[in-house]
N, C-alpha and C positions, 0 to 999 in steps of 0.2 A: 427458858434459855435467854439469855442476854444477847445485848443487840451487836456485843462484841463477837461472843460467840457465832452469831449465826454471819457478820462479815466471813468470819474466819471458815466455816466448811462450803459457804455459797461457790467457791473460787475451785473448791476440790469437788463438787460433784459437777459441775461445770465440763473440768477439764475431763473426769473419768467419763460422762456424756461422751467428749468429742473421740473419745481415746478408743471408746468401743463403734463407734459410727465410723472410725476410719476404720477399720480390718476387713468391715462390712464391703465398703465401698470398693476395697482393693481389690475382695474376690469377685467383685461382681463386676467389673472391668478383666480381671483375669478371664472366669468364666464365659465371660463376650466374646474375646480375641477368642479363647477358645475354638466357641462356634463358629467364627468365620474363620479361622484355621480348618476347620472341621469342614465345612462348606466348600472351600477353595479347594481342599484337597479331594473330596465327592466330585468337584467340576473338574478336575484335570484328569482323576481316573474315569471318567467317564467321555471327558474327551479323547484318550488315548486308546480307549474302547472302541470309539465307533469312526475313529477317522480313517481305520483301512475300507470298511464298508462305506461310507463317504466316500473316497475315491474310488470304490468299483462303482458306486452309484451315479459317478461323473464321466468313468468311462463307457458305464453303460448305454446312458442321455448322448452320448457324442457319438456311438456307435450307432445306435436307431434311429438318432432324430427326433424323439418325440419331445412332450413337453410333459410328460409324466414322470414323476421321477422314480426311480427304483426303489427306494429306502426313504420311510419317511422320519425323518428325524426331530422329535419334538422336543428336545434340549435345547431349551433357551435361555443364554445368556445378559443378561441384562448389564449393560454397561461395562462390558467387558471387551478388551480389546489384543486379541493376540497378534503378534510377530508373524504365525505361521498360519495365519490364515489363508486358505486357497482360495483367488477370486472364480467366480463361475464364467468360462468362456460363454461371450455372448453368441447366440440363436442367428443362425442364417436367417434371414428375408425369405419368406416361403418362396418368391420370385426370384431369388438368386440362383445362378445355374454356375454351378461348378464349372470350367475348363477345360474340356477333353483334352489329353495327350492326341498329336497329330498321328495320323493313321499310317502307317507304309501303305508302298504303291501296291502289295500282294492285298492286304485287308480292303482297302481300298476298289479293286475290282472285283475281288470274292463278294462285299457288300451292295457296290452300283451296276457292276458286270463290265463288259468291255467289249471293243470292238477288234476284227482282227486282221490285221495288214501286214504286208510283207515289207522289211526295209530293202529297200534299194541298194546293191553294192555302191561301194565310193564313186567306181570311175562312171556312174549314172552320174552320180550329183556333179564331177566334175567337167563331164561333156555337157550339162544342162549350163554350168556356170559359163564356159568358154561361148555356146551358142547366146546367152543373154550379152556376155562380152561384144563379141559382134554386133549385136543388135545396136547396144548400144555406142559401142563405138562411132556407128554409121549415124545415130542420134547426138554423140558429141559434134561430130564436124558438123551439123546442121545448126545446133546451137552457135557452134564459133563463128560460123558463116553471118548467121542473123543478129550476133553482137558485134562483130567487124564492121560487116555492110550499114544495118538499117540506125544500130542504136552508136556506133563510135568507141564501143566500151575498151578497144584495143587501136592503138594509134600503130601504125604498119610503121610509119618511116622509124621508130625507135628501133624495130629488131632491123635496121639495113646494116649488111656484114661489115660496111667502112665503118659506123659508128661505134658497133660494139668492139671492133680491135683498136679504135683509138681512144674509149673510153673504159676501156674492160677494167681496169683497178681504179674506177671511182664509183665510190659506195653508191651516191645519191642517184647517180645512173642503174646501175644495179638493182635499188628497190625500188625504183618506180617501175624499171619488165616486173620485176617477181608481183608488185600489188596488182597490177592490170591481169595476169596467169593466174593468178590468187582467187581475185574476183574473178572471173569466168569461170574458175576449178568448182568455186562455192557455190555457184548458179547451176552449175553440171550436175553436181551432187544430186542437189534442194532438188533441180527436175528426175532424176533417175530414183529418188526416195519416193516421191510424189507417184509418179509410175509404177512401180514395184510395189507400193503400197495397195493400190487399187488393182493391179491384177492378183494378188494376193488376197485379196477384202472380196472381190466378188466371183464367188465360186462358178456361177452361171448354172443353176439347176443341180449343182454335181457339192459332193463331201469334197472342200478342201479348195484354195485356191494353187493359183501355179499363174508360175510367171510363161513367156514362148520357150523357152529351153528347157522348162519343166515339162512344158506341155507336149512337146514333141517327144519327150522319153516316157510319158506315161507314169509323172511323178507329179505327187498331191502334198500340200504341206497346213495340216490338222492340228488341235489341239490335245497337249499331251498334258496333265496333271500328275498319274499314273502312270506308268511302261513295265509291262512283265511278261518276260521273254516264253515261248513257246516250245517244250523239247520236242525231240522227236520229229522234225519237217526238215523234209532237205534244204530248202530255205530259211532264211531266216526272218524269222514270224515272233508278232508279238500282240499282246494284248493290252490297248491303250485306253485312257477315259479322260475325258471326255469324248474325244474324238468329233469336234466340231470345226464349222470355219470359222476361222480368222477373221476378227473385227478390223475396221478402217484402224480403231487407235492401235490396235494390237500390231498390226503390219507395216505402220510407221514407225513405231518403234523399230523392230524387228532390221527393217529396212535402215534406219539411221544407222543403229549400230553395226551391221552388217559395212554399210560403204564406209562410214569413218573410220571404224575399227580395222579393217582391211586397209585402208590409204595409211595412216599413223604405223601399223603393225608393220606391213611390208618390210621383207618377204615372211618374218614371224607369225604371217596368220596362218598360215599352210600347217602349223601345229593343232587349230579348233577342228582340225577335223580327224581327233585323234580320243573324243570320247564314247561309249559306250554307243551302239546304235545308232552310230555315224554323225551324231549330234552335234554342232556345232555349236561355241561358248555362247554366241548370241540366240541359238534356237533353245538352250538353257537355261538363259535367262528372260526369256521369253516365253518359256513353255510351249513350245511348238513340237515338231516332228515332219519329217521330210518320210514319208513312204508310197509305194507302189499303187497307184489310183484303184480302186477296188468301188464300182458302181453299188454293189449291195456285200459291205461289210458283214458277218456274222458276227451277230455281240450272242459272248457266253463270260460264265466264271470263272476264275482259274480253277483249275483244279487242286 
């Protein structure tokens, strides 16, 4: 063969080479996608097989608590990333303590028990209130006395009756009586809180403090958390917890709200005595209770 000839077939078996190397190469990239077709679709039925068991396996784990899981699932995905992936709520703190719902005042003494006293009709509480009145009253004029006389906190010649009808429509005269009435009123107060407080705070041997107008009717004022009423008693009885005395902070309080709330309200406080077992809005919010002195209470559960 000539050198002509063999230029001329070198070009044609060349090209038939490359002509059958590609058909090759096509199906063998076909056949690939193929398989990861084939693969992809084994991983999505397979996920959509066992994803309801997954979630009972998640509601299970949250239901017991454990760290076991119910279903074990050895399907693993490499490098894959789904949309609808559920993330796994995270694990209480073995130390964490859930939050009880708050108890009624009935669970409450079925649980700790109670003690059992009688409320006082109203017109107790308000023959005790008018005798502490008195009392104090006869302790206002002492105070006024001994801020007139010793300390000057009230200048006498201002209230003389020629002055105030020649000055009666000028302001600046005006507010100087009301501030001098003012200050004495707020000092009256401050001592009758003070007071009240500590006959209240110290029981003396006995459940319950009580101011002299409590004391002479035979009325105790206890700690009430709980209150659940007693059927069946001619009186009316109830069953309370804690039923303890009255701390100093607890009775100043008690006592604050009591006078200022009574002076600002007037005559609208004569309404706090218009809740459940006689309770008044300050003994309410205080947690207190006003009942019948009783030396040795009987604590039981309700029924």
């Amino acid at each position: 063969m000539s050198e002509t000839e063999r230029l001329e077939t070198s070009p044609g078996e060349n090209s038939s080479g490359d002509t059958g190397d590609r058909p090759a190469s096509e199906r063998e990239a076909y056949f690939q996608a193929l398989r990861l077709w084939i693969q992809q679709a084994q991983m999505y039925q397979n996920l959509s097989t066992c994803f309801p068991y997954y979630m009972m396996s998640l509601q299970g784990m949250q239901n017991n608590q454990t760290n076991v899981p119910l279903l074990n699932n050895n399907y693993q995905f490499q490098g894959q990333q789904f949309p609808f992936q559920v993330p796994i709520p995270p694990r209480p703190a073995p130390d964490a303590q859930v939050p009880l719902p708050p108890l009624s005042p009935a669970e409450v003494i079925q649980r700790h028990g109670g003690y059992e006293y009688v409320i006082p009709p109203l017109y107790k509480r308000l023959l005790a209130e008018f005798i502490d009145f008195m009392l104090l009253f006869v302790l206002k004029l002492i105070v006024t006395f001994i801020a007139v006389d010793m300390f000057d906190i009230i200048d006498l010649d201002k209230f003389d009756i020629y002055k105030i009808s020649e000055n009666y429509d000028d302001y600046k005269y005006a507010m100087e009586l009301t501030s001098e009435i003012l200050l004495l009123e707020i000092i009256y107060r401050l001592i009758v809180c003070l007071l009240e407080a500590y006959c209240l705070s110290s029981a003396g041997g006995r459940v319950g403090g009580t101011t002299p107008g409590k004391g002479l009717l035979g009325l105790r004022v206890v700690t009430a958390a709980a209150v659940v009423p007693v059927e069946g008693r001619p009186r009316e009885t109830v069953l309370l917890y804690p039923g303890r005395p009255l701390t100093f902070t607890v009775s100043l309080i008690r006592s604050l709200l009591k006078n200022f709330l009574i002076s600002l309200l007037f005559p609208l406080c004569v309404i706090l005595f218009v809740f459940r077992f006689n309770r008044t809005g300050y003994d309410l919010l205080c947690g207190v209770i006003v009942v019948e002195e009783n030396l040795y209470p009987p604590r039981r559960h309700a029924p």
